[in-house]
N, C-alpha and C positions, 0 to 999 in steps of 0.2 A: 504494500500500500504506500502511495507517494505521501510524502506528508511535510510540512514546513520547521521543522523543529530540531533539523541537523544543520545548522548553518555552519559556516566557516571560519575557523574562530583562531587563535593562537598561530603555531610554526606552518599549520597549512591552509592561511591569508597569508595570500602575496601584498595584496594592499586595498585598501579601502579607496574609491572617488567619491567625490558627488556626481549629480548630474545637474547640469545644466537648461537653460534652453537650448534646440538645434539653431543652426546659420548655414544659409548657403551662400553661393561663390557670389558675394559684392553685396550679401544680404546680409546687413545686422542681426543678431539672436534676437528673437521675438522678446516681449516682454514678460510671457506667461513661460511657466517651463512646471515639469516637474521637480515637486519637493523632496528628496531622499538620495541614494546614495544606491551605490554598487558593493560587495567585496568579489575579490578577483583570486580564486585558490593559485597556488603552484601546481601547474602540468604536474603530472607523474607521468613518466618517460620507461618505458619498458621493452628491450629486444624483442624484436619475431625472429625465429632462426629459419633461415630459406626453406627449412624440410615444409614450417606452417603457414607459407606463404601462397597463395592462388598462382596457378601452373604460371600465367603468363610473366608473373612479378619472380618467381621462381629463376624463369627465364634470365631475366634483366639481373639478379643477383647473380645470375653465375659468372657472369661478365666482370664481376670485381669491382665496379664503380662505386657502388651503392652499399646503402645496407637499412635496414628497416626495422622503423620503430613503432610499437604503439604508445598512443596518446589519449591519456584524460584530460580536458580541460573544466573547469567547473566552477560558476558565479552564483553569488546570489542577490534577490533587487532586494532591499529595504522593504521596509514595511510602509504603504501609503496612507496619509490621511485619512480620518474618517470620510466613507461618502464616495471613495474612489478605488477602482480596480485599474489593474492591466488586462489590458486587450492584445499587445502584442513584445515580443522583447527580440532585439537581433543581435548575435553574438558573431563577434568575427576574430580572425586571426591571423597577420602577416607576421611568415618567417620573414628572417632574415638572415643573408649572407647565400652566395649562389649554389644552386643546384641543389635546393631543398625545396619539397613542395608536398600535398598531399594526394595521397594517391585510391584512398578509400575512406569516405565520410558514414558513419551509423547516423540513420533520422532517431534509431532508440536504440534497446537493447534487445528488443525481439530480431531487427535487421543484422545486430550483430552477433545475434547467439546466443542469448543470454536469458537462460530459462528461474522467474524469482517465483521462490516459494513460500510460507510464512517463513521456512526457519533458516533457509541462506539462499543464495543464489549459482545456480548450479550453469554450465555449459552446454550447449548443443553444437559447438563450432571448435575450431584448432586455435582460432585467434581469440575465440572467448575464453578458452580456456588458460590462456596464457593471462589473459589481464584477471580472471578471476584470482590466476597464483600474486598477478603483482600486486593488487588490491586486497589480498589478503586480511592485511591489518588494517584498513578501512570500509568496514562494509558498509557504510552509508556514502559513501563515493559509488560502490557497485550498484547500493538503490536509487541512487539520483539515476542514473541508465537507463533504468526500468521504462518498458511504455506508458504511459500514464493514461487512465481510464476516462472516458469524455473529456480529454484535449486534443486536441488535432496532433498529428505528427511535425517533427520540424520539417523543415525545407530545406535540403542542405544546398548550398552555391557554392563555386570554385574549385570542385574537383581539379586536379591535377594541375593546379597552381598553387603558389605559394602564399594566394592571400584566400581564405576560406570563410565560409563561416554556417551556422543554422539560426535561422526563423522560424518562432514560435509563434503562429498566429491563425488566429480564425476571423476569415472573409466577412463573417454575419456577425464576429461582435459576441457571440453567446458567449465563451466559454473566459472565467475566468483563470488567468494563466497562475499556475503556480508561480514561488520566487526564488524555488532549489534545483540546480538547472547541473545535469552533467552530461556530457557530449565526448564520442570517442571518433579518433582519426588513426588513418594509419600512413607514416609520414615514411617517406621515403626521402635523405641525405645522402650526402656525398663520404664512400667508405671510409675517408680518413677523418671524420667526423665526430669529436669528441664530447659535443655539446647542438642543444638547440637553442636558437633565440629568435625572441622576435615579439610583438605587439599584441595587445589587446584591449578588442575596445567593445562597447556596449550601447546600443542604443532600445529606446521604450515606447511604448505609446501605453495614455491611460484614458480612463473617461469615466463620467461621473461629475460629480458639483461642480460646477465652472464650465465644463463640456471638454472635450476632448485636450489631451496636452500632450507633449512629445519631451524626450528628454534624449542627453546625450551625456557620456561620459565625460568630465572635465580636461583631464587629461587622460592620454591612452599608458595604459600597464603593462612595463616592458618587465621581459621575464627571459631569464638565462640559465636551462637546466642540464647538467651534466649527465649523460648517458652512458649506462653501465654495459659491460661486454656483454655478447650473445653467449648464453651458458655451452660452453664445451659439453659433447656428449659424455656420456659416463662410460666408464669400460664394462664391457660383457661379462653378465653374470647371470644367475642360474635364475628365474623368475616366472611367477606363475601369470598363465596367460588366461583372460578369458572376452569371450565373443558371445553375443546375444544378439536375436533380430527377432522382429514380433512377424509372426503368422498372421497368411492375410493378407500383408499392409496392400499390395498394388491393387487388390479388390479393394477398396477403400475410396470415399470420396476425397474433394480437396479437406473440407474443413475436419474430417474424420483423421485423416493422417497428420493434420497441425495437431491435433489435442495429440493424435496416439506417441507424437514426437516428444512430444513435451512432457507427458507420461511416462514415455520411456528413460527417458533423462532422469526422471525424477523416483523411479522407482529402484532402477540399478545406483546412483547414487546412497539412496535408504538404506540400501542392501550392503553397502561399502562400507557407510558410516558404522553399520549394525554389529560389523565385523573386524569394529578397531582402525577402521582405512580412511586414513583423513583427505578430505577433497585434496589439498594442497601436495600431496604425495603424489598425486594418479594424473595423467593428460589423457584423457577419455579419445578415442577418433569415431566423431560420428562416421556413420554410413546412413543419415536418411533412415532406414525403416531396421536398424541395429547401431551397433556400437561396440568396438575391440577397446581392450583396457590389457595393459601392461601393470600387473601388483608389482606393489615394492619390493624390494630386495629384505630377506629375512622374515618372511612369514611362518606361523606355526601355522600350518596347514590343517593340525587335527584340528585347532582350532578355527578356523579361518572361514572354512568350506561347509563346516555346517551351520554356522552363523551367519554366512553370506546368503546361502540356501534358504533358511528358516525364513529368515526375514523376506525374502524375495518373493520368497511363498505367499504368508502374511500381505504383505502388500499390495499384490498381484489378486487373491481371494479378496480386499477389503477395496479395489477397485472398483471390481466386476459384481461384488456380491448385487442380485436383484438385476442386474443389467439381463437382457436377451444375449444368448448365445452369439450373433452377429457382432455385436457391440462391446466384447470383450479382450481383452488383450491378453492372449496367450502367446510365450517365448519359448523358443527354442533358446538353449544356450549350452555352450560347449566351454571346458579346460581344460589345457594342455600347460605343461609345466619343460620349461629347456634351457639351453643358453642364450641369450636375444641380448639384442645391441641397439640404441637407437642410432639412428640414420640419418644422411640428408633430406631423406622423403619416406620414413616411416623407419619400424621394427625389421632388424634383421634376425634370422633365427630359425631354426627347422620349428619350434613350438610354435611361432605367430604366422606360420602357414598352416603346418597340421591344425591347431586350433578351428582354422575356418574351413576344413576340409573336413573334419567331423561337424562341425555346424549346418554343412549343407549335405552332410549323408544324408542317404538316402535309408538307412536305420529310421533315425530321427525323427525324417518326411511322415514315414510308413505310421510310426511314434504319433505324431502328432494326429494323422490322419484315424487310428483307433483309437484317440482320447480325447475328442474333443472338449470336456470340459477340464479337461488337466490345468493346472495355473501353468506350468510349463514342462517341458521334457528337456534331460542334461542328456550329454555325452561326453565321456572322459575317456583318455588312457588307458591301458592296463597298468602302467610304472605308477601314477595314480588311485587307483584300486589296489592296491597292492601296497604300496606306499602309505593312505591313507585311508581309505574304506574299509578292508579288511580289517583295521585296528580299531575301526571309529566306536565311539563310546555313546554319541546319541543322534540322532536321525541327519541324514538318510545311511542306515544302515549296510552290510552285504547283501542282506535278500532282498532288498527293495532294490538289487540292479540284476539285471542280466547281460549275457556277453553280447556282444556284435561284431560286425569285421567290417569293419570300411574300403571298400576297394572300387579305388578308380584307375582303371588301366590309362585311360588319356595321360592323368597328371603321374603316373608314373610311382603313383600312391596307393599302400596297402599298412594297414594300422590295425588292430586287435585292443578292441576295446570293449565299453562298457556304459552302458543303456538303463537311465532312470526317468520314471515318470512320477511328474511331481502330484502333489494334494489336489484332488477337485476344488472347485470355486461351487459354496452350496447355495442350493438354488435362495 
């Protein structure tokens, strides 16, 4: 829920203006203006590393010139007069110094990925994911993002220059604009680029007693943020893999598949947290109608697996419960456990392949297609099952699997594993 009562306060206000009246070229400032003030936060500047960068930007990094950053920027208006609202606010931003400019603007946070729930805000994207880690320790930076309910979306202008900005405004006047305002870009610099700098400025419109007024920033808020390295990958090591995708989805209409996205986000998240696995550890890789997760390094798997399970379960039944059968979100999902490495453009690893090669056996299919109301069907390993099922101490047990064989002669693929179906969803 957006709300007015996180403002900007202490080491992250860049600076306070007033505003003014506007003036234009050879026109004196009017003598009406708006009464009140601006605060202007510090950008937070965070690396994209080429691997999460959209193929075409991918391209242009490999070339060495460049390197790419994302960007929060975040203002907030004063509080107006009795008797008076905002009708409209424009926010803008000139770099400065050559060959820096923006190259992807978010109107909110649903454009950028960014799925909020009452109790955090979770990923649907590779680049939301990454600001969700930098943002970390400010989660009301991550809720300023947020789309907000009955206000229009911003406008963004100046894609792929260096002076940019978004407009928050509605044509007919209705809608009262909030005053907590945060906006993400994703800036593209020159590689030997140690810093960004550059201007911001704010302009308003209000209406109410006296009738319309406009306001501008006194002076504009120049701002000089130093940019940390792109995190080096980690070296290979032993990690468990897991891969989920909801059955169904492409039978699905449009608005069916935006909730089952954002459901699905939100329920294998649950299941992470359920199992000791902090957002901040994990970079999720959507697939649209699933989602591959690389777990951290050092997990207790007896533990881990059935507490990721349980809850998935749980959750997945406390969805659907009372829904019709059509309208339900049933997963397949698969782990595989090996040595994996990240990459310029993903997971390297015989596990984060095998992984999704059990996910879309044809076991599983078969699985799914005999158990319609299951909350979902796994498929594991035999080093797995053997490793930890046969040991397990509480649900999903030995006998609640049976063997399979996965064998794709195409991919050159044959694996001996192990087949469970999860709790029904009751009626």
């Amino acid at each position: 829920m957006w709300t007015d009562d996180e403002e900007l306060t202490g080491h992250r206000m860049l600076a306070h203006r007033t505003l003014g009246p506007p003036g234009g070229r050879g026109v004196p400032p009017s003598a009406a203006g708006v009464s009140g003030g601006v605060r202007c936060g510090h950008p937070l500047l965070y690396p994209v590393p080429t691997r999460d960068l959209p193929a075409v930007l991918r391209h242009r990094a490999g070339l060495g010139r460049h390197r790419y950053v994302g960007a929060i920027f975040a203002f907030d208006l004063d509080v107006l007069d009795t008797g008076r609202r905002y009708t409209g606010a424009r926010f803008e931003v000139t770099l400065s110094g050559t060959g820096a400019r923006a190259v992807l603007l978010a109107m909110d946070g649903d454009e950028l990925g960014l799925v909020q729930t009452a109790e955090a805000t979770h990923a649907a994207s590779v680049i939301a994911g990454r600001t969700v880690t930098a943002a970390a320790g400010r989660p009301g930076l991550l809720r300023r993002l947020s789309a907000r309910r009955d206000v229009p979306r911003a406008w963004t202008t100046g894609v792929q220059t260096a002076s940019f900005g978004w407009l928050y405004d509605d044509p007919k006047g209705r809608s009262v604009l909030p005053r907590t305002y945060g906006m993400h870009a994703l800036l593209e610099v020159p590689a030997e680029a140690t810093e960004v700098a550059g201007a911001l400025s704010v302009q308003v419109e209000t209406d109410g007693t006296g009738g319309p007024q406009d306001g501008v920033l006194s002076d504009a808020v120049r701002f000089t943020e130093r940019m940390t390295a792109v995190p080096a990958h980690g070296p290979a090591a032993v990690r468990l893999c897991m891969a989920a995708d909801v059955v169904g989805y492409s039978r699905r209409r449009n608005d069916e598949t935006e909730v089952l996205q954002r459901d699905l986000v939100d329920v294998l998240a649950r299941a992470r947290r359920a199992a000791g696995i902090r957002d901040a550890d994990v970079a999720p890789q959507p697939q649209g109608d699933g989602q591959f997760t690389v777990l951290p390094v050092g997990l207790d798997e007896s533990a881990v697996i059935p507490a990721l399970l349980d809850e998935l379960a749980g959750r997945l039944a406390a969805r659907d419960r009372g829904r019709p059968a059509r309208d339900r979100m049933q997963l397949r999902v698969a782990l595989h456990r090996g040595l994996v490495k990240e990459g310029d453009n993903g997971w390297i690893g015989t596990a984060a392949i095998a992984v999704h090669r059990i996910l879309d056996s044809a076991p599983l299919r078969e699985a799914v297609r005999s158990h319609g109301a299951a909350t979902y069907v796994l498929g594991l390993p035999d080093v797995l099952y053997r490793d930890v099922i046969v040991h397990a101490a509480r649900p999903p047990l030995p006998a609640a699997f049976r063997e399979m064989t996965v064998d794709l002669p195409a991919k050159g693929f044959v694996e001996h594993g192990w087949l469970h179906v999860g709790p029904e969803v009751s009626a």
